[in-house]
C-alpha positions in Angstrom: -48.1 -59.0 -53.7 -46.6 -59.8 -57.1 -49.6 -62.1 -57.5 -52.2 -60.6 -56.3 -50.7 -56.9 -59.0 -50.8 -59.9 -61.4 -54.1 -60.4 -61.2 -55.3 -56.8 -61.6 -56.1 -56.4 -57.4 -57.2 -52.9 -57.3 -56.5 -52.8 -53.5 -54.6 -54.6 -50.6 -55.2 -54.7 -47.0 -52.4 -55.9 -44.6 -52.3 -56.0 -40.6 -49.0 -55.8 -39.0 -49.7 -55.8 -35.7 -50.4 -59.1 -33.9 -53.6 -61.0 -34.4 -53.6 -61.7 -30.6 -56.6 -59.5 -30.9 -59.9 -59.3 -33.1 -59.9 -55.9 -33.5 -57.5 -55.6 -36.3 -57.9 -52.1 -38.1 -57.1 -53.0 -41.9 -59.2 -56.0 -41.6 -62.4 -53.5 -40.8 -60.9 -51.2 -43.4 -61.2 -54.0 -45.9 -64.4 -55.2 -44.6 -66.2 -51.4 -44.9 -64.5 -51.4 -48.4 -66.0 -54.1 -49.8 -69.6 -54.4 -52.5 -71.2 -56.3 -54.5 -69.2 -58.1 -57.0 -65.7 -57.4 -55.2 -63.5 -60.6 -54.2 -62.3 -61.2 -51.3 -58.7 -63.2 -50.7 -57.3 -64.2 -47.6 -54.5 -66.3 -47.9 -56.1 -68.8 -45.1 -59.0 -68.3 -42.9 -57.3 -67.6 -39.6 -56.0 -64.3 -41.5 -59.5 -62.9 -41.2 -61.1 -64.6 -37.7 -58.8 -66.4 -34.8 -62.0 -68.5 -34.5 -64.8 -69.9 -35.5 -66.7 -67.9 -33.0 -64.6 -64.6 -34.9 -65.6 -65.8 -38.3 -69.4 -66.5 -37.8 -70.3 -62.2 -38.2 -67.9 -62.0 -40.9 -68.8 -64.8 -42.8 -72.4 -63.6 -42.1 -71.7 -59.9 -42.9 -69.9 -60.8 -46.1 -73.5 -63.2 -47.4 
């Protein structure tokens, strides 16, 4: 977190429930929050999908 206040985030997003599942509520908090010109950083990919399959509509959704 001291990294990301560092570089000026205006907001965070963290799950702490197991990612067993897809459904993860801050990660479609996070996802409805985002526009134009916002970055996204996940620290590696299988923070936002458990598989490729779980990626492809986010990945599409976020084009």
């Amino acid at each position: 977190m001291a990294a990301l206040n560092a570089a000026d985030c205006v907001r965070a997003f963290a799950d702490k429930k197991s990612g067993k599942t897809a459904e993860r509520e801050e990660r479609g908090k996070c996802l409805d929050y985002l526009r134009l010109g916002h970055t996204l950083v996940v620290p590696s990919l299988d923070q936002l999908g458990r598989s490729i399959q779980d990626l492809s509509p986010i990945v599409s959704g976020l084009r």
